[in-house]
ROMI-25300 format. One record per residue: x, y, z of N, C-alpha, C in turn; residue in one letter. Coordinates in nm, 2 decimals. Layout:
BEGIN
PT     n.xx     n.yy     n.zz    ca.xx    ca.yy    ca.zz     c.xx     c.yy     c.zz   aa
PT        X        Y        Z        X        Y        Z        X        Y        Z    a
...
//
This chain:
BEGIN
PT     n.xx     n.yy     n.zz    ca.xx    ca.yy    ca.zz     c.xx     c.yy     c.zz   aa
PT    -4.43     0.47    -1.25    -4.41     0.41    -1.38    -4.26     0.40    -1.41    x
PT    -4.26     0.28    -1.45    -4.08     0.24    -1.46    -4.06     0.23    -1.60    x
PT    -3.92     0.31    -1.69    -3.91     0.31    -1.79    -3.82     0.17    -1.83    x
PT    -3.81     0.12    -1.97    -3.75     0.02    -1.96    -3.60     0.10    -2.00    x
PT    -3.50     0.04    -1.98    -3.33     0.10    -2.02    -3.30     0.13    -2.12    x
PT    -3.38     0.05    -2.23    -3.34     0.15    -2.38    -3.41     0.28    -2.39    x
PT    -3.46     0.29    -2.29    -3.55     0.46    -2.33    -3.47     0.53    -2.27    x
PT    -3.45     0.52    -2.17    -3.38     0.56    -2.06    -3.18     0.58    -2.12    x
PT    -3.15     0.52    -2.21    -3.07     0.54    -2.26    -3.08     0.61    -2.36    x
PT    -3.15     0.63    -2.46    -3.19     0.72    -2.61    -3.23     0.85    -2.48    x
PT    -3.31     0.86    -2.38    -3.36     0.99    -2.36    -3.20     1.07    -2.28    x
PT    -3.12     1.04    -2.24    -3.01     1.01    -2.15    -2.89     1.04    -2.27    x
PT    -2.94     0.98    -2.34    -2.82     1.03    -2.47    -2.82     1.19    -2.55    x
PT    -2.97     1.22    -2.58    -2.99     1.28    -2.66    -2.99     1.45    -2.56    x
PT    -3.00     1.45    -2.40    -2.97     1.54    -2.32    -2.80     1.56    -2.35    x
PT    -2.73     1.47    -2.36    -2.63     1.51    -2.32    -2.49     1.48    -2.45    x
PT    -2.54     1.36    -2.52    -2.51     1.31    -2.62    -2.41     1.20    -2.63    x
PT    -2.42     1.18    -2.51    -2.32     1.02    -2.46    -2.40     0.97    -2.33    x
PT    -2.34     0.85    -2.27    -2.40     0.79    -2.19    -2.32     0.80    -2.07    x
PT    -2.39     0.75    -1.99    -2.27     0.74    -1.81    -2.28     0.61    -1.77    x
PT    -2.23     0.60    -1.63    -2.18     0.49    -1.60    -2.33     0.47    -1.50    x
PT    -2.41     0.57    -1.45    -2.50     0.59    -1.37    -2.62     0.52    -1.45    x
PT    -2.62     0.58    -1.58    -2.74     0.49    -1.69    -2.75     0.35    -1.65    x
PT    -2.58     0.30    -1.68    -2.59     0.14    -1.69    -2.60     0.08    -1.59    x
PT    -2.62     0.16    -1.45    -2.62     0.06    -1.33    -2.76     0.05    -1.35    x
PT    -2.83     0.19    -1.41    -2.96     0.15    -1.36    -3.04     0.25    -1.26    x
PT    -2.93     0.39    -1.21    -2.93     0.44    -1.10    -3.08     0.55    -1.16    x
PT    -3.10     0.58    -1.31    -3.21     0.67    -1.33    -3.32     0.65    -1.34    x
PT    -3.31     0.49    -1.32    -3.44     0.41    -1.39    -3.49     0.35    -1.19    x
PT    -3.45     0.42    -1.11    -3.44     0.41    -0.97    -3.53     0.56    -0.98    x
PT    -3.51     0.63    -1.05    -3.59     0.78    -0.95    -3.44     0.87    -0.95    x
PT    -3.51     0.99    -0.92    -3.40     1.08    -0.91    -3.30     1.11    -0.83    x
PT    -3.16     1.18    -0.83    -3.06     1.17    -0.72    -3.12     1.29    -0.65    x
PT    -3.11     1.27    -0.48    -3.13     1.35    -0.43    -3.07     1.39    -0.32    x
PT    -3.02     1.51    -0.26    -2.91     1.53    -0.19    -2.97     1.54    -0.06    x
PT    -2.91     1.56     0.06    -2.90     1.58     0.18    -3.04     1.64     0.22    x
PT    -3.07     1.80     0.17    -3.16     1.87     0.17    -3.26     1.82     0.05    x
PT    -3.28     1.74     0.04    -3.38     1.67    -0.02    -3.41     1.76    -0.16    x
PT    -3.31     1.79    -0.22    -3.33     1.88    -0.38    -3.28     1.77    -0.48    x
PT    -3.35     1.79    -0.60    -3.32     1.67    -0.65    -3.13     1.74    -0.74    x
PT    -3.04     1.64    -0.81    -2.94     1.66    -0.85    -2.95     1.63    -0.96    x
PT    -2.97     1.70    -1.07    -2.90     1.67    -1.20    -2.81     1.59    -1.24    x
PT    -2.76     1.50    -1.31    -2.69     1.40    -1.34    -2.57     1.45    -1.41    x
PT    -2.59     1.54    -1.51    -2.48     1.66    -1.53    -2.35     1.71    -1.46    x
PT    -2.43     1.74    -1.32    -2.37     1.79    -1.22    -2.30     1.72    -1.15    x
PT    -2.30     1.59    -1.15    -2.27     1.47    -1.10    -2.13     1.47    -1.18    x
PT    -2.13     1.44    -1.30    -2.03     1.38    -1.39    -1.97     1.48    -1.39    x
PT    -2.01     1.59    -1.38    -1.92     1.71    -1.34    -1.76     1.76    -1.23    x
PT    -1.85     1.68    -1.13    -1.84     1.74    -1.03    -1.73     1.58    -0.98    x
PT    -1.73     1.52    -1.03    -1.63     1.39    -1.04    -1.54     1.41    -1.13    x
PT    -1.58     1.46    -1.28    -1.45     1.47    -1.34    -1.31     1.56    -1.24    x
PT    -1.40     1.71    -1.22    -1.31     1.82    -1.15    -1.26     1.73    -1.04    x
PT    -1.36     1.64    -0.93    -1.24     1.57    -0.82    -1.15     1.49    -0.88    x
PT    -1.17     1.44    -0.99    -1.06     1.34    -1.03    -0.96     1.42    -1.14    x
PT    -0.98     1.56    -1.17    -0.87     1.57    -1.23    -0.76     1.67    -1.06    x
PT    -0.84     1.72    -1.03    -0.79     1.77    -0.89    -0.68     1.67    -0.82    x
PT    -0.70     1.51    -0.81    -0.62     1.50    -0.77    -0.55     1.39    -0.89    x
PT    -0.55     1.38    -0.96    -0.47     1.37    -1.10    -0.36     1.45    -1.13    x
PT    -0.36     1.59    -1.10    -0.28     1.68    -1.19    -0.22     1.72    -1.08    x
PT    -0.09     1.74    -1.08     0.00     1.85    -1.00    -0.02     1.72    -0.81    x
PT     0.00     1.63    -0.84    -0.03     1.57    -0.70     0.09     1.50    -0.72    x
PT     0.17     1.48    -0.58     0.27     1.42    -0.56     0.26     1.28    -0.55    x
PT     0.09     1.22    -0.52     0.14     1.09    -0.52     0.06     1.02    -0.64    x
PT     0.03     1.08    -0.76    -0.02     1.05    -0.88     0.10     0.95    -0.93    x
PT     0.06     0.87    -1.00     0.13     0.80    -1.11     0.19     0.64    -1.05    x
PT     0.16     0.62    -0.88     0.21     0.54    -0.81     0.17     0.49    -0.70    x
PT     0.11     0.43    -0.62     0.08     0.42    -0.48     0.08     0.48    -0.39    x
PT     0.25     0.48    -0.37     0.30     0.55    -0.28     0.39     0.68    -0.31    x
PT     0.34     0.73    -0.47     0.38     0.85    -0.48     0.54     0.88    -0.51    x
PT     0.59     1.04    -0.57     0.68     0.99    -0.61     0.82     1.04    -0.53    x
PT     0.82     0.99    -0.47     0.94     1.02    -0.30     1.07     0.96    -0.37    x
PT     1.16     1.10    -0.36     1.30     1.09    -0.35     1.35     0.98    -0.27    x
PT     1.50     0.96    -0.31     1.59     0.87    -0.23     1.61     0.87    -0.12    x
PT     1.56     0.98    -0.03     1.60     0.97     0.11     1.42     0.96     0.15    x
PT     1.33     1.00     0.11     1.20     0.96     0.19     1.18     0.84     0.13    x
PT     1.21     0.74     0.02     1.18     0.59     0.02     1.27     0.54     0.12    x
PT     1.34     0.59     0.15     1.49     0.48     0.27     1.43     0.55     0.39    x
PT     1.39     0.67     0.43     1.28     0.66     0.55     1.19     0.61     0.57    x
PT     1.12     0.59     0.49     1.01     0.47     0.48     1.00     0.32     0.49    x
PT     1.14     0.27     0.43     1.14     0.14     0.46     1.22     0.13     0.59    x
PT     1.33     0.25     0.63     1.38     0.24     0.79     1.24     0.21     0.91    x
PT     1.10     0.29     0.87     1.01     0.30     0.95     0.93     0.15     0.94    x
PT     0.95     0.11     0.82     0.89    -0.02     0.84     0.92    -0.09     0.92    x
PT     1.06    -0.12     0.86     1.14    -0.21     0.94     1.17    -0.20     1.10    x
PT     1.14    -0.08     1.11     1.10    -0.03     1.24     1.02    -0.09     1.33    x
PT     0.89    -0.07     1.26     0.77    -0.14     1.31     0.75    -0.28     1.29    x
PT     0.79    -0.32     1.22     0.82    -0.45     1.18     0.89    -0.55     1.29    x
PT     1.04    -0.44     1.36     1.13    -0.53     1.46     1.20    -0.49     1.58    x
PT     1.15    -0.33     1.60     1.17    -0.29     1.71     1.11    -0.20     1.78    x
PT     0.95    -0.20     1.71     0.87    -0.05     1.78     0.79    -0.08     1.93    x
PT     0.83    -0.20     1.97     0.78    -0.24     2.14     0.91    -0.25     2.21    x
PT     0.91    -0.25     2.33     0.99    -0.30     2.43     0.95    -0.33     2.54    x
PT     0.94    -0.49     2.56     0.87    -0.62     2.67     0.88    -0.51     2.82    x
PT     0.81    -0.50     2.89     0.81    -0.43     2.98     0.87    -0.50     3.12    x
PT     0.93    -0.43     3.16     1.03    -0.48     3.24     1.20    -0.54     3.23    x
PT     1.19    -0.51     3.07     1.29    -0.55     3.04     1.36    -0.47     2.91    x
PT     1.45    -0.47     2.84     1.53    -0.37     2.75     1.53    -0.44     2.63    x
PT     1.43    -0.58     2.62     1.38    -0.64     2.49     1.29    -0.55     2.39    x
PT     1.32    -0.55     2.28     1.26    -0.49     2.20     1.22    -0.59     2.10    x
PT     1.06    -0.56     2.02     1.05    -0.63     1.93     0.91    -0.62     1.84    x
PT     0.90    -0.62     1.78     0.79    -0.53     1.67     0.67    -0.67     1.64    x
PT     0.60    -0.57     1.54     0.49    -0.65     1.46     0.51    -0.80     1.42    x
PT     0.62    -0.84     1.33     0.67    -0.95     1.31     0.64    -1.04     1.42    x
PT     0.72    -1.01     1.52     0.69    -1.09     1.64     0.58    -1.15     1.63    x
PT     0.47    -1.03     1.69     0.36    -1.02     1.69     0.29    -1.15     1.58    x
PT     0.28    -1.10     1.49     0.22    -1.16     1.36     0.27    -1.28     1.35    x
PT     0.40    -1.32     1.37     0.46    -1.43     1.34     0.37    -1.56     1.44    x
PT     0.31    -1.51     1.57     0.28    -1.63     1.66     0.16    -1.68     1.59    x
PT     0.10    -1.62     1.46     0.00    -1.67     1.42     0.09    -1.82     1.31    x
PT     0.04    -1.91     1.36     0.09    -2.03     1.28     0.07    -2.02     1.11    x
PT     0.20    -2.06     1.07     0.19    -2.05     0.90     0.12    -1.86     0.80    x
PT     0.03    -1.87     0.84     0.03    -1.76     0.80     0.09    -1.64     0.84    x
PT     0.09    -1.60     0.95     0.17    -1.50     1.04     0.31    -1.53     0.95    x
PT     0.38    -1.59     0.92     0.52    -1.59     0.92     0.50    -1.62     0.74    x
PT     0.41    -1.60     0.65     0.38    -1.58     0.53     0.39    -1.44     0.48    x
PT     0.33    -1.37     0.56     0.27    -1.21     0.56     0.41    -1.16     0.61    x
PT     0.47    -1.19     0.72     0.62    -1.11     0.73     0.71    -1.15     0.62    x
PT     0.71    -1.22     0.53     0.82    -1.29     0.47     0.78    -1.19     0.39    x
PT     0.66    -1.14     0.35     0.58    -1.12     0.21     0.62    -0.97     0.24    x
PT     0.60    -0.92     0.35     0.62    -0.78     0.39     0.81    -0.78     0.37    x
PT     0.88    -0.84     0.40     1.00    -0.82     0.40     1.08    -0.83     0.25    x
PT     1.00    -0.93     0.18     1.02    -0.93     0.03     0.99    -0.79    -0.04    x
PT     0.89    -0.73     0.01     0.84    -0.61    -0.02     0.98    -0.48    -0.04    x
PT     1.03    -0.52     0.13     1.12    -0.41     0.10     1.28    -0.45     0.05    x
PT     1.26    -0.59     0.02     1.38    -0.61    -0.10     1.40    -0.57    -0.19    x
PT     1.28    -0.54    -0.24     1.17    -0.50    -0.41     1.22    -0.35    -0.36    x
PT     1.20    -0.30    -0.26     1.22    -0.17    -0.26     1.36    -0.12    -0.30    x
PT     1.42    -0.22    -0.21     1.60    -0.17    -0.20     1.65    -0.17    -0.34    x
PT     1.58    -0.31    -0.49     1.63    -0.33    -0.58     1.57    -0.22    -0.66    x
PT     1.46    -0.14    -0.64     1.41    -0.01    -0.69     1.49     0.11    -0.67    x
PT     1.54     0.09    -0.58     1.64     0.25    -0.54     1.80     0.20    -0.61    x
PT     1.82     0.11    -0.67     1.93     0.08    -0.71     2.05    -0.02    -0.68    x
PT     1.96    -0.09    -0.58     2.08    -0.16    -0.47     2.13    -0.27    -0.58    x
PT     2.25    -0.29    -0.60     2.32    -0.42    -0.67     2.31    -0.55    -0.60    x
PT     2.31    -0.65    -0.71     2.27    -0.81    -0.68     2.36    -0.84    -0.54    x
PT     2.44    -0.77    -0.54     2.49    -0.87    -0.39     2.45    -0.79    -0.27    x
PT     2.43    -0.65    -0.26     2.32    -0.64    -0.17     2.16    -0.74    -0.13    x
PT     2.10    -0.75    -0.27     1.99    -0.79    -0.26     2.00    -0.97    -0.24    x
PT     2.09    -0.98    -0.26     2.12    -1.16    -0.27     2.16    -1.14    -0.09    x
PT     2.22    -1.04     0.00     2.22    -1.06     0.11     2.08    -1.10     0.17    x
PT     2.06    -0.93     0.10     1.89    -0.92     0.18     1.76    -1.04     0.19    x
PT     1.82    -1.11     0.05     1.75    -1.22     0.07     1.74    -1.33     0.16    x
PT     1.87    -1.35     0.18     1.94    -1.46     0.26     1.89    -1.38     0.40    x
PT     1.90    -1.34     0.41     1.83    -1.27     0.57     1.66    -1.25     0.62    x
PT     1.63    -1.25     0.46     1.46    -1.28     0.46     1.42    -1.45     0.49    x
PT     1.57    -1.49     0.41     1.50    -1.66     0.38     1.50    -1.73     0.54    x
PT     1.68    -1.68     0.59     1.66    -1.70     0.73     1.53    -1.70     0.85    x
PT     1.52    -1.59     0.81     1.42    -1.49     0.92     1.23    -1.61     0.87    x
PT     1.23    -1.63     0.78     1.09    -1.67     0.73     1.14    -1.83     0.77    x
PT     1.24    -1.91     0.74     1.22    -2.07     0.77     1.26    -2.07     0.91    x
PT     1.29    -2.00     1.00     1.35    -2.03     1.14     1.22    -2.01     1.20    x
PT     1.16    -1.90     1.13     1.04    -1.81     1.19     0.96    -1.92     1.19    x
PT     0.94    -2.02     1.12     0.82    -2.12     1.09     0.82    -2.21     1.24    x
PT     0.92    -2.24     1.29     0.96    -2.32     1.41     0.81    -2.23     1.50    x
PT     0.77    -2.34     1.55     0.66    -2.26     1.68     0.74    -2.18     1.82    x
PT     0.66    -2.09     1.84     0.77    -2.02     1.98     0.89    -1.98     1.97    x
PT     0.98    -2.10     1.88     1.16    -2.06     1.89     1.16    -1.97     1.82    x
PT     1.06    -2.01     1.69     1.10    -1.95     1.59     1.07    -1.79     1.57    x
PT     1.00    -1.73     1.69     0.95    -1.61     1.71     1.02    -1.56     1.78    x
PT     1.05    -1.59     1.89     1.17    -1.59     1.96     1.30    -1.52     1.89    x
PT     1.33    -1.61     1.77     1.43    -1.60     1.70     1.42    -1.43     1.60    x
PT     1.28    -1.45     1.58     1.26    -1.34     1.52     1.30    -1.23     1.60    x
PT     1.22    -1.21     1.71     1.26    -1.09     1.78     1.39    -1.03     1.79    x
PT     1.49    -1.15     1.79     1.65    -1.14     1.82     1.73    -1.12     1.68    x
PT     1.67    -1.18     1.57     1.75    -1.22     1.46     1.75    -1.03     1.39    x
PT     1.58    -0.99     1.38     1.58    -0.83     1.26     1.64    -0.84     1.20    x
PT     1.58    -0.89     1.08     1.59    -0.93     0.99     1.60    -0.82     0.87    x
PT     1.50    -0.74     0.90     1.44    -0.61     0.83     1.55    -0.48     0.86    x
PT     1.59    -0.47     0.99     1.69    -0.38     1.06     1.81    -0.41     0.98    x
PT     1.83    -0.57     0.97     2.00    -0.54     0.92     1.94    -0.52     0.73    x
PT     1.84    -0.55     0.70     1.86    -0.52     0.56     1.87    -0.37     0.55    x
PT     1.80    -0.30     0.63     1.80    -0.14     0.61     1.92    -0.12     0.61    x
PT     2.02    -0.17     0.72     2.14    -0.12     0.74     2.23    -0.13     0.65    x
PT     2.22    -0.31     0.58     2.32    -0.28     0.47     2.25    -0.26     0.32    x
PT     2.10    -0.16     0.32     2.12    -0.10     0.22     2.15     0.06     0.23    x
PT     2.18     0.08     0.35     2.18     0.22     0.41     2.32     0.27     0.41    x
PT     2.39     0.15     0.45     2.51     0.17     0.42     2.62     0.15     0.29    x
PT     2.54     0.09     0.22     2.56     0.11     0.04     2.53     0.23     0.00    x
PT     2.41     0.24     0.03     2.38     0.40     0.00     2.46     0.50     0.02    x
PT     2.52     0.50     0.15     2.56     0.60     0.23     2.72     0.61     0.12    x
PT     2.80     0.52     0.07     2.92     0.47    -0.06     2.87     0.55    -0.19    x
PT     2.78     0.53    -0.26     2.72     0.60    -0.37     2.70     0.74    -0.36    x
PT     2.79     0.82    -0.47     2.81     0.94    -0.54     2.65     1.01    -0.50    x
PT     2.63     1.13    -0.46     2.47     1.20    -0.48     2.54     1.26    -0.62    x
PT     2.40     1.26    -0.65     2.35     1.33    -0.80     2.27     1.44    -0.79    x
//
C-alpha cells in the first residue's frame, strides 16, 4: 500500500518536526532504507550521520572555503610550477633529449586541444594575478599564452611549436622570479 506525499509529509513532520530532502525525492514513499545486513535504517540516523560527515569536513579542514584549499605562497607556486610541468615538460621523446608534455599531447587534437591548453594556461595567469603578480607580469604572461594558443592552432607546426616554445615554463619563471624580488612577510 502506497501512501500519497502529503501524508507522508505530515507523518514525517510530526516525528521529527521538519522535513528532509529524502521526503521530497520520494525515497519513504519507496519503502524503508536498508543497509548492507539487510536492517532497516531510521531516517534520523541518516540526517544524522551526514550532518556529522559534513560538519567533519567543514570545520578545522585545510581545504574548506575553496577548491583547492587554502595553500600558502610557496605551495600555490609549487603547484602551478607542477602544472606547467606537466603541461610542457613531463615526457622525453625516446631516443632523444626532447622533452614535451600534455599540451603537446592535447594540442594534436584539432581546435579543441589547443582551446583546453589556452584555457588551462589562462588558469594559471589567474593564478599568478591571485598571488599578487603586477600588470606587467601578467600582460607578459599573457602575450606568451596568446603566442603559445594562435601558433598552436597551425596543424603539426603548431605543436611542434608548442613543444619548443613553453609557454607555461617561462610564465612560471617570470613569475618565480618576481617573486623571488618581493620582501617575505
Amino acid at each position: 500500500m502506497t501512501m500519497p506525499d502529503d501524508e507522508i509529509l505530515a507523518r514525517h513532520r510530526s516525528r521529527s518536526g521538519r522535513t528532509s530532502r529524502a521526503t521530497f525525492s520520494g525515497a519513504e514513499a519507496r519503502g524503508p532504507i536498508i543497509d548492507q545486513e539487510g536492517h532497516e535504517i531510521p531516517p534520523e540516523t541518516l540526517e544524522q550521520g551526514f550532518r556529522e560527515f559534513r560538519s567533519e569536513f567543514g570545520k578545522d579542514n585545510p581545504f574548506a572555503g575553496s577548491p583547492f584549499g587554502n595553500l600558502t605562497r610557496e605551495q600555490r607556486l609549487a603547484r602551478l610550477e607542477a602544472i606547467a610541468k606537466l603541461l610542457d615538460v613531463a615526457f622525453i621523446l625516446p631516443g632523444t633529449n626532447i622533452r614535451y608534455g600534455i599540451d603537446g599531447l592535447i594540442g594534436l587534437i584539432p581546435v579543441v586541444g589547443d582551446i583546453i591548453t589556452t584555457a588551462i594556461s589562462l588558469w594559471l595567469v589567474r593564478e599568478a594575478r591571485a598571488l599578487g603578480a603586477p600588470w606587467y607580469i601578467t600582460a607578459r604572461m599573457l602575450g606568451n599564452v596568446a603566442v603559445d594558443g594562435v601558433v598552436g592552432m597551425v596543424p603539426f607546426a603548431g605543436d611542434a611549436f608548442d613543444v619548443m616554445f613553453r609557454a607555461n615554463m617561462r610564465n612560471v619563471r617570470l613569475l618565480r622570479r618576481w617573486l623571488d624580488k618581493q620582501p617575505r612577510i
